[in-house]
Each structure stands twice: as structure tokens, then as C-alpha cells.
DRENPADO-616727 format. One record per residue: residue in three letters; x, y, z of N, C-alpha, C, O, CB in turn. Coordinates in nm, 4 decimals, padded with zeros to 6 digits. Glycine has a CB too. Example, Ala and Ser with C-alpha at 12.3 -4.5 7.8 and 13.67 -1.06 7.14 Angstrom:
! residues 2
r rest ALA&nx 01.3190&ny -00.5690&nz 00.7800&cax 01.2300&cay -00.4500&caz 00.7800&cx 01.3200&cy -00.3300&cz 00.7800&ox 01.4236&oy -00.3319&oz 00.8465&cbx 01.1308&cby -00.4473&cbz 00.9046
r rest SER&nx 01.2850&ny -00.2250&nz 00.7080&cax 01.3670&cay -00.1060&caz 00.7140&cx 01.2900&cy 00.0030&cz 00.7870&ox 01.3409&oy 00.1138&oz 00.8039&cbx 01.4084&cby -00.0598&cbz 00.5725
END
This chain:
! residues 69
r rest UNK&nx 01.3048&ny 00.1187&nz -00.8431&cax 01.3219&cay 00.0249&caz -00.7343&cx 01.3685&cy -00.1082&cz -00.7920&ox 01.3157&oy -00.1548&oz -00.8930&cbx 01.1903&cby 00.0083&cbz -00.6535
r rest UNK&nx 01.4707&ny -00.1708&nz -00.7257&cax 01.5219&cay -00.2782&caz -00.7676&cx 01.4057&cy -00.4168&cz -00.7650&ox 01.3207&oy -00.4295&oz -00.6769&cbx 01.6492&cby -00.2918&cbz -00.6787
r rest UNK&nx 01.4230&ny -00.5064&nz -00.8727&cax 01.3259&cay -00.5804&caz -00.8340&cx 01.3309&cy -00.6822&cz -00.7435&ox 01.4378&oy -00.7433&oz -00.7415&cbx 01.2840&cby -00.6198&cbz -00.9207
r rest UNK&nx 01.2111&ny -00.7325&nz -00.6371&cax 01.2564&cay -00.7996&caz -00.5399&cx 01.1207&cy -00.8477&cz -00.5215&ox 01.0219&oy -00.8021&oz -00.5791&cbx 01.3353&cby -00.7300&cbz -00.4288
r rest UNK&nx 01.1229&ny -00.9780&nz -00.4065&cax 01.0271&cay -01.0526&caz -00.3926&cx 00.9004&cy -00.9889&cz -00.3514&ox 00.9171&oy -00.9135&oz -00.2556&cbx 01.0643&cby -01.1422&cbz -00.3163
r rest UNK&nx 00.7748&ny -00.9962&nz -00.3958&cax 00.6386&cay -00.9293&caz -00.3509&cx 00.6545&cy -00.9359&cz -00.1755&ox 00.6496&oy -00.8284&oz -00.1157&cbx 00.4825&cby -01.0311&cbz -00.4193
r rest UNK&nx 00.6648&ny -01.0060&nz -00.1322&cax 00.6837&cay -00.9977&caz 00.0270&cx 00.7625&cy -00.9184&cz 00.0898&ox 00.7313&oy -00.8465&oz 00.1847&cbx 00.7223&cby -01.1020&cbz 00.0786
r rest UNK&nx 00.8811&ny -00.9298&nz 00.0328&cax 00.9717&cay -00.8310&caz 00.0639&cx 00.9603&cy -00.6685&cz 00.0725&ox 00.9871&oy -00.5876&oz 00.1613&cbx 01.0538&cby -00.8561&cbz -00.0156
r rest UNK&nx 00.8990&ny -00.6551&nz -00.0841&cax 00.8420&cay -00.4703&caz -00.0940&cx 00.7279&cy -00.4893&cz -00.0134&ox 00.6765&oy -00.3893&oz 00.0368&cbx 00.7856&cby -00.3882&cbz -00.2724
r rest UNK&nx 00.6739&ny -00.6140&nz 00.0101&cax 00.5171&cay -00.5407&caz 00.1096&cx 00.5823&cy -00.4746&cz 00.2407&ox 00.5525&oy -00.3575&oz 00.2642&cbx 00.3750&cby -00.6924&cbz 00.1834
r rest UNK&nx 00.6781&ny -00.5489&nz 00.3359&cax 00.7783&cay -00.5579&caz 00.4358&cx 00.8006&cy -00.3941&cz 00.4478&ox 00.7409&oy -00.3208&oz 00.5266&cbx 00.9190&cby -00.6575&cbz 00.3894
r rest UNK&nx 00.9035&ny -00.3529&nz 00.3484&cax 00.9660&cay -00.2191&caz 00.2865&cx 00.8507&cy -00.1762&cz 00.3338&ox 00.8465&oy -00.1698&oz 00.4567&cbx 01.0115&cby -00.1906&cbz 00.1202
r rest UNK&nx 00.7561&ny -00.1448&nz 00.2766&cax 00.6539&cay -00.0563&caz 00.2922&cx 00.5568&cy -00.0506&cz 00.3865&ox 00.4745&oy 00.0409&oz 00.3912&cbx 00.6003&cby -00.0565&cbz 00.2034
r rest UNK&nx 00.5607&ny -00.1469&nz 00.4662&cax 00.5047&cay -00.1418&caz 00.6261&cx 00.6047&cy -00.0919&cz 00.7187&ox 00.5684&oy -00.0332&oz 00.8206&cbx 00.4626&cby -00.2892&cbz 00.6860
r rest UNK&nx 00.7815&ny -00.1182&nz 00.6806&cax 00.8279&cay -00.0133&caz 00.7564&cx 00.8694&cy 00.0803&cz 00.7484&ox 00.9272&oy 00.1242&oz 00.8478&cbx 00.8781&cby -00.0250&cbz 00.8039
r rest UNK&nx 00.8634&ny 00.1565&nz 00.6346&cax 00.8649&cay 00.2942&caz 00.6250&cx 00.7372&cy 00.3410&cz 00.6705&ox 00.7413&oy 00.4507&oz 00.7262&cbx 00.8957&cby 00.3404&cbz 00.4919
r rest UNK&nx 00.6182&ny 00.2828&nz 00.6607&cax 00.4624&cay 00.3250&caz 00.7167&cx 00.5289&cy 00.3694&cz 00.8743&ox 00.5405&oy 00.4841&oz 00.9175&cbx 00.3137&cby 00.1602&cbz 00.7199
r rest UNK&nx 00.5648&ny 00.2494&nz 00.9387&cax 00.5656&cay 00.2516&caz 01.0402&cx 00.7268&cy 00.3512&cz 01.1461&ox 00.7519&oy 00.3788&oz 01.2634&cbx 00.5365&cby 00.1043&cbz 01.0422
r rest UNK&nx 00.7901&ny 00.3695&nz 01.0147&cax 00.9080&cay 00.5347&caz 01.0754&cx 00.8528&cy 00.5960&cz 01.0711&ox 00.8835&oy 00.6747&oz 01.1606&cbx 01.0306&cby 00.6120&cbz 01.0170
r rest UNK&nx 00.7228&ny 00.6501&nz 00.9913&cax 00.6516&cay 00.7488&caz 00.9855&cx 00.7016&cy 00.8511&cz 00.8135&ox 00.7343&oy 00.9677&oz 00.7914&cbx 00.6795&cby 00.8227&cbz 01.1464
r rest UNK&nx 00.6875&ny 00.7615&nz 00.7510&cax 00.7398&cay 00.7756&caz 00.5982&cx 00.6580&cy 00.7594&cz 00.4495&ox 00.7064&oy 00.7360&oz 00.3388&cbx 00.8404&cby 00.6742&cbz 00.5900
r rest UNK&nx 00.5001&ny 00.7828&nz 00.4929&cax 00.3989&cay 00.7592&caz 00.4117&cx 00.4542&cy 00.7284&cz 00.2834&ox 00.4484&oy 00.6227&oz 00.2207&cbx 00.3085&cby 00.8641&cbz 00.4092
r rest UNK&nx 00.5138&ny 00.8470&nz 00.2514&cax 00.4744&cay 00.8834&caz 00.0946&cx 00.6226&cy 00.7310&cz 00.0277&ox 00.6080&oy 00.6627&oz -00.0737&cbx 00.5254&cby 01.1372&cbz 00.0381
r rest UNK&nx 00.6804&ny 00.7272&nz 00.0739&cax 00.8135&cay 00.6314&caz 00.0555&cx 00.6902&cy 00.4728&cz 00.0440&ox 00.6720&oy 00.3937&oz -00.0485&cbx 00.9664&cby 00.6406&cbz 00.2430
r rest UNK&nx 00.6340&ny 00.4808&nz 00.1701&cax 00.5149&cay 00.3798&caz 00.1632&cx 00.4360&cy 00.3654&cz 00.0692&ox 00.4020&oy 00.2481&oz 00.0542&cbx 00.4352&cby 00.3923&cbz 00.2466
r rest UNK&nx 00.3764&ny 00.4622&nz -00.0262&cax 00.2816&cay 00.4946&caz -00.1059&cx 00.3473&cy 00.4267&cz -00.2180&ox 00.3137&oy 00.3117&oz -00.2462&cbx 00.2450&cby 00.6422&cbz -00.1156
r rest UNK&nx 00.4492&ny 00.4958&nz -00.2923&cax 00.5802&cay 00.4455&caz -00.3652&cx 00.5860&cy 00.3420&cz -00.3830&ox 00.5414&oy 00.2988&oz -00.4893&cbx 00.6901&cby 00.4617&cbz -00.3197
r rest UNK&nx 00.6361&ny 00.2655&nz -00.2997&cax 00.6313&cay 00.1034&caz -00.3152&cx 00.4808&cy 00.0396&cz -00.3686&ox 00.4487&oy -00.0134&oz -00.4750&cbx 00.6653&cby 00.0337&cbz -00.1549
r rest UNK&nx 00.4052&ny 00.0699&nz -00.2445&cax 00.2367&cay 00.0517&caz -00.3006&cx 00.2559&cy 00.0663&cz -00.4791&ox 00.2744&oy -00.0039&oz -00.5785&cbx 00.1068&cby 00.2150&cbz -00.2236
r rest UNK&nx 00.2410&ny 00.1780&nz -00.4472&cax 00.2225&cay 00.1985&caz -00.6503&cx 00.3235&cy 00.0970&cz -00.7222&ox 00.2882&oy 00.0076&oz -00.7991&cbx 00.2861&cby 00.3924&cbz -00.7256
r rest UNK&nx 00.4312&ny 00.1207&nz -00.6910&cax 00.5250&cay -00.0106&caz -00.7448&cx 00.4649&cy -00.1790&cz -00.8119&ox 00.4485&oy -00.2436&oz -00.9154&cbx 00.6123&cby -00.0495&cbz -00.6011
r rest UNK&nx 00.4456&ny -00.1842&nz -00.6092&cax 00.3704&cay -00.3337&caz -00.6581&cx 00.2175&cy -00.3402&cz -00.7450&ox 00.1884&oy -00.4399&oz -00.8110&cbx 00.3364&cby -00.4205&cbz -00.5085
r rest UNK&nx 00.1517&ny -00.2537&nz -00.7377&cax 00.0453&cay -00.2667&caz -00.8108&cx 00.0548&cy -00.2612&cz -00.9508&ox -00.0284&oy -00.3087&oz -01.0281&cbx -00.0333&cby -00.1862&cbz -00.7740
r rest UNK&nx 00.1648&ny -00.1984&nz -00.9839&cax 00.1339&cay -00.2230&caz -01.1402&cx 00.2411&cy -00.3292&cz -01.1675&ox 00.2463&oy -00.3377&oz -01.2902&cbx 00.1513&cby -00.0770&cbz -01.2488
r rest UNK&nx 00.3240&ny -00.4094&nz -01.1162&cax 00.3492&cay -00.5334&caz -01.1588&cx 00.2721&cy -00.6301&cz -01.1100&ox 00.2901&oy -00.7408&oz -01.1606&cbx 00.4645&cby -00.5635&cbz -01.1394
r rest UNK&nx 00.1873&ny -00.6209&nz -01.0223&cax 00.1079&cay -00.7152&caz -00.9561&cx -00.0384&cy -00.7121&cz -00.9329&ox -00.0766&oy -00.8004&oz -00.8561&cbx 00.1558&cby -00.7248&cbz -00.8491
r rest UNK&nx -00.1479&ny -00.6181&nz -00.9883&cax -00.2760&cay -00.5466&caz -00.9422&cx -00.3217&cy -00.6482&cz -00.8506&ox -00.3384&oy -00.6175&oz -00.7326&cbx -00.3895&cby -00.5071&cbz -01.0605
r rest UNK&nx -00.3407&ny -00.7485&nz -00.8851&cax -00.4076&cay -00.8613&caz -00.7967&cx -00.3289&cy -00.8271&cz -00.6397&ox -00.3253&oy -00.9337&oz -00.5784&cbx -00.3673&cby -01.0456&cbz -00.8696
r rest UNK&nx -00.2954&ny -00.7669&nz -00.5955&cax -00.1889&cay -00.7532&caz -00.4660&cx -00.3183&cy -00.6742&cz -00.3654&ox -00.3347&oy -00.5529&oz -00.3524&cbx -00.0068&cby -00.6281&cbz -00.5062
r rest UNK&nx -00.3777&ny -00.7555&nz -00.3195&cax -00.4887&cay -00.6862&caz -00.1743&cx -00.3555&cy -00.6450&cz -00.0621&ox -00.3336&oy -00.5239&oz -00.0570&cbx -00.6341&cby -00.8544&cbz -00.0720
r rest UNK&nx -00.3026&ny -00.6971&nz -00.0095&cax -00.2108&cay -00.6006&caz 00.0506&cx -00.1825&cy -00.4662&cz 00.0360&ox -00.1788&oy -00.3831&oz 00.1267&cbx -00.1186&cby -00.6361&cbz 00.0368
r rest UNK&nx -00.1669&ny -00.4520&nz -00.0569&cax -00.0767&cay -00.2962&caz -00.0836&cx -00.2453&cy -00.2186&cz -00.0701&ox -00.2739&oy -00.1266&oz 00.0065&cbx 00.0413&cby -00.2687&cbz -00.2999
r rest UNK&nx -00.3555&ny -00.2994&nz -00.1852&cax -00.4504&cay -00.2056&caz -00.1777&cx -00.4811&cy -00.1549&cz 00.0081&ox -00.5081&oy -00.0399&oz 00.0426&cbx -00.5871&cby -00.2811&cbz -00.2626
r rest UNK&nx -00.4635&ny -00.3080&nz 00.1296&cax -00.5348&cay -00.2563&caz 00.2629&cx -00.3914&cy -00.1944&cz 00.3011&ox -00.4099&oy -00.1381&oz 00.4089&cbx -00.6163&cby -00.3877&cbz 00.3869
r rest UNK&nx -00.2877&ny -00.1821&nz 00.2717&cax -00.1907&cay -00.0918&caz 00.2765&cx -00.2138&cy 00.0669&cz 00.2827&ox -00.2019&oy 00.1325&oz 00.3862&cbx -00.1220&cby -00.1221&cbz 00.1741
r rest UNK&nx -00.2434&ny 00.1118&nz 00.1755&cax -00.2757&cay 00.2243&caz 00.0711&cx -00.4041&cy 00.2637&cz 00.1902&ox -00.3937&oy 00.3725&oz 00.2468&cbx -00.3265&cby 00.1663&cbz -00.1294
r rest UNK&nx -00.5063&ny 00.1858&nz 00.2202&cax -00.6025&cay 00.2390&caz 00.2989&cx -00.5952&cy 00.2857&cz 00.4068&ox -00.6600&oy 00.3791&oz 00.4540&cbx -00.6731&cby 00.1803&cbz 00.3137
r rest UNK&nx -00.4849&ny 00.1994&nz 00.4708&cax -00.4304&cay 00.1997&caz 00.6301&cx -00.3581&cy 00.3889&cz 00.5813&ox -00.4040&oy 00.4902&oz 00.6342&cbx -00.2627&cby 00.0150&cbz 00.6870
r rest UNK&nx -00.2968&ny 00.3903&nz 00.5241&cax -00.2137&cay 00.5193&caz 00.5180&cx -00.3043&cy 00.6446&cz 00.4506&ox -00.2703&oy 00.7627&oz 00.4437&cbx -00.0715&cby 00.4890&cbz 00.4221
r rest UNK&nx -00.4024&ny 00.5969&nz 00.4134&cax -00.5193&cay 00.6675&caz 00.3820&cx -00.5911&cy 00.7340&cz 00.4918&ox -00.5938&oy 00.8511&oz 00.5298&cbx -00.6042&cby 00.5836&cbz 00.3206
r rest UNK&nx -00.6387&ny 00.6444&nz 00.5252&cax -00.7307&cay 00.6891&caz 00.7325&cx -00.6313&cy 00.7469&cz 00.7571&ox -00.6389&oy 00.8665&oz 00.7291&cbx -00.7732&cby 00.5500&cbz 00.8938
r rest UNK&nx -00.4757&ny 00.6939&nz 00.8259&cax -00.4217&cay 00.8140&caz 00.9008&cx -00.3898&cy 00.9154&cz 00.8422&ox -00.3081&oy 00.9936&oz 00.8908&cbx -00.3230&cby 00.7951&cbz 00.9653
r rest UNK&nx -00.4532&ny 00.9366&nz 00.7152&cax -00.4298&cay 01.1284&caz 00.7005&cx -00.5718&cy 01.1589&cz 00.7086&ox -00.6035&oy 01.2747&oz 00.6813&cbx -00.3515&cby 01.2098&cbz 00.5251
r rest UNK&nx -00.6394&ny 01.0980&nz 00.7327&cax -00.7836&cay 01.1355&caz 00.7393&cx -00.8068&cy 01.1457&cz 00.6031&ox -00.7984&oy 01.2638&oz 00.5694&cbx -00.8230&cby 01.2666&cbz 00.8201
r rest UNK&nx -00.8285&ny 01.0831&nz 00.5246&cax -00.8836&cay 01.0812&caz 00.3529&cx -00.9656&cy 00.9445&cz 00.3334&ox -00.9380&oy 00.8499&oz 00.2596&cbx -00.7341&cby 01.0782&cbz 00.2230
r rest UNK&nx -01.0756&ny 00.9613&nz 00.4215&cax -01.1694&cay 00.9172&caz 00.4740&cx -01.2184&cy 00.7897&cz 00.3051&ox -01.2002&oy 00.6705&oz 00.2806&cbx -01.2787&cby 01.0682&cbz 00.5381
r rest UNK&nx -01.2685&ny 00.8801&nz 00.2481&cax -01.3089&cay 00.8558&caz 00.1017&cx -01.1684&cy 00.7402&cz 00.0438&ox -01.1675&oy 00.6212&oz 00.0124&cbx -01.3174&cby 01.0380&cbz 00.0027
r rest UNK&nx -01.1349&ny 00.7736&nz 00.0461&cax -00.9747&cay 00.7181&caz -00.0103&cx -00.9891&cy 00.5964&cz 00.0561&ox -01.0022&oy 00.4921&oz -00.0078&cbx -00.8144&cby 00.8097&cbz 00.0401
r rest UNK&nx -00.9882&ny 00.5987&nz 00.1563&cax -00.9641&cay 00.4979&caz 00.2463&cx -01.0281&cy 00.3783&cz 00.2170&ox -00.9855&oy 00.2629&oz 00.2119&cbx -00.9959&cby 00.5348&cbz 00.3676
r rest UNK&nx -01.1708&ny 00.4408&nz 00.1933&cax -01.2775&cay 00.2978&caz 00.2001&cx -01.2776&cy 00.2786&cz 00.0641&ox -01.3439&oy 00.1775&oz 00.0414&cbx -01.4523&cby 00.3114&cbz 00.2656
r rest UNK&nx -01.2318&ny 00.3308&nz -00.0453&cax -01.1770&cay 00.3389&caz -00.2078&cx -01.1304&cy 00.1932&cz -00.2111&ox -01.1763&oy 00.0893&oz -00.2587&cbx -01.0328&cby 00.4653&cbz -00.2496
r rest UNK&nx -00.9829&ny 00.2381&nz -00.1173&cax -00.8809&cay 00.0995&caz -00.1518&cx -00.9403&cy -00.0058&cz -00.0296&ox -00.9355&oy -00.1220&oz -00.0699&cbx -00.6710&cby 00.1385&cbz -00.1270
r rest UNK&nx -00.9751&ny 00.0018&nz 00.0594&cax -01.0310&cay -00.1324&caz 00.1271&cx -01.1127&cy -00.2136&cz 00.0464&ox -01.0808&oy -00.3302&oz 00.0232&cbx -01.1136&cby -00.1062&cbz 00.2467
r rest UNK&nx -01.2334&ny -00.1539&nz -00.0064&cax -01.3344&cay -00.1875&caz -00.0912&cx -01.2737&cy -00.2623&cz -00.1773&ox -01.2873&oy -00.3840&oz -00.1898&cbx -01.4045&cby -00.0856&cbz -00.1487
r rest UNK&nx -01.1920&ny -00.1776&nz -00.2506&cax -01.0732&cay -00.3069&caz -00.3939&cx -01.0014&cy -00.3918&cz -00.2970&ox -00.9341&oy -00.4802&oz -00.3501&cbx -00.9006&cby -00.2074&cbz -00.5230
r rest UNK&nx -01.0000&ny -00.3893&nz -00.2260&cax -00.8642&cay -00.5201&caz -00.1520&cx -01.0148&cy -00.6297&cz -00.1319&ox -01.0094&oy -00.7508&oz -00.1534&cbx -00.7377&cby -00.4543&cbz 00.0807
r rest UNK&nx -01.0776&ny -00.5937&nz -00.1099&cax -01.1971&cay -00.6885&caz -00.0291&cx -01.2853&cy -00.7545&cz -00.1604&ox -01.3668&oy -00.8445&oz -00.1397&cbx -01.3208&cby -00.5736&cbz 00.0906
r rest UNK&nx -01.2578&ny -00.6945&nz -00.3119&cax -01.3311&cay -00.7404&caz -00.3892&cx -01.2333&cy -00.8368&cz -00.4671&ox -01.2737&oy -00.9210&oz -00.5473&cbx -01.4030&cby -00.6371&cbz -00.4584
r rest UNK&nx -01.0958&ny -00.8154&nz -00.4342&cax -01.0158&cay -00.9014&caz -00.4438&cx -01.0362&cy -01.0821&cz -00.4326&ox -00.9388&oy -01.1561&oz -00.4456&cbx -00.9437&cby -00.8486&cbz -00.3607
END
């Protein structure tokens, strides 16, 4: 992925969430986290796309890290 402003890939990846494009969503997520870990977004990102597959566990995984953020 080309590099581009943290706002921008958060953007990217709320609207592919929102075509209905998880895993493209996920992608980016992972992206920004390892140039950025400190990024609570992507982690309540990652959660949001977590619940809607029902991966219940997962879910409250990455909320929990965004919130200890």
C-alpha cells in the first residue's frame, strides 16, 4: 500500500467496511498498526468488523486495546 496520511487509510478502511469489504478493511488495519501501534482507531476498527462476524472474543480483544490506549 502506498504510503499516505494516517487519516486517510483510516477513511480507506471505513469504506471498504462499509461496501461490505472486510477483509480489504482488515488489510489496511494491519497496515496502520504496524507503522503506527499507538492507532486506537484501527484497533475500534478491527472490533467493529469483529462483532459483525460474530467473533465475539475478538471483538472485546481489540476494543479493550483501543480503550487502554
Amino acid at each position: 500500500m502506498p504510503t499516505m496520511p494516517l487519516s486517510q487509510a483510516l477513511d480507506l478502511a471505513r469504506n471498504h467496511l462499509k461496501k461490505g469489504r472486510p477483509l480489504e478493511a482488515i488489510g489496511i488495519c494491519k497496515a496502520i498498526l504496524q507503522s503506527a501501534p499507538e492507532t486506537h482507531e484501527a484497533y475500534l476498527l478491527l472490533s467493529q468488523i469483529a462483532q459483525g462476524a460474530a467473533n465475539h472474543e475478538s471483538a472485546i480483544g481489540f476494543a479493550r486495546h483501543a480503550v487502554a490506549l
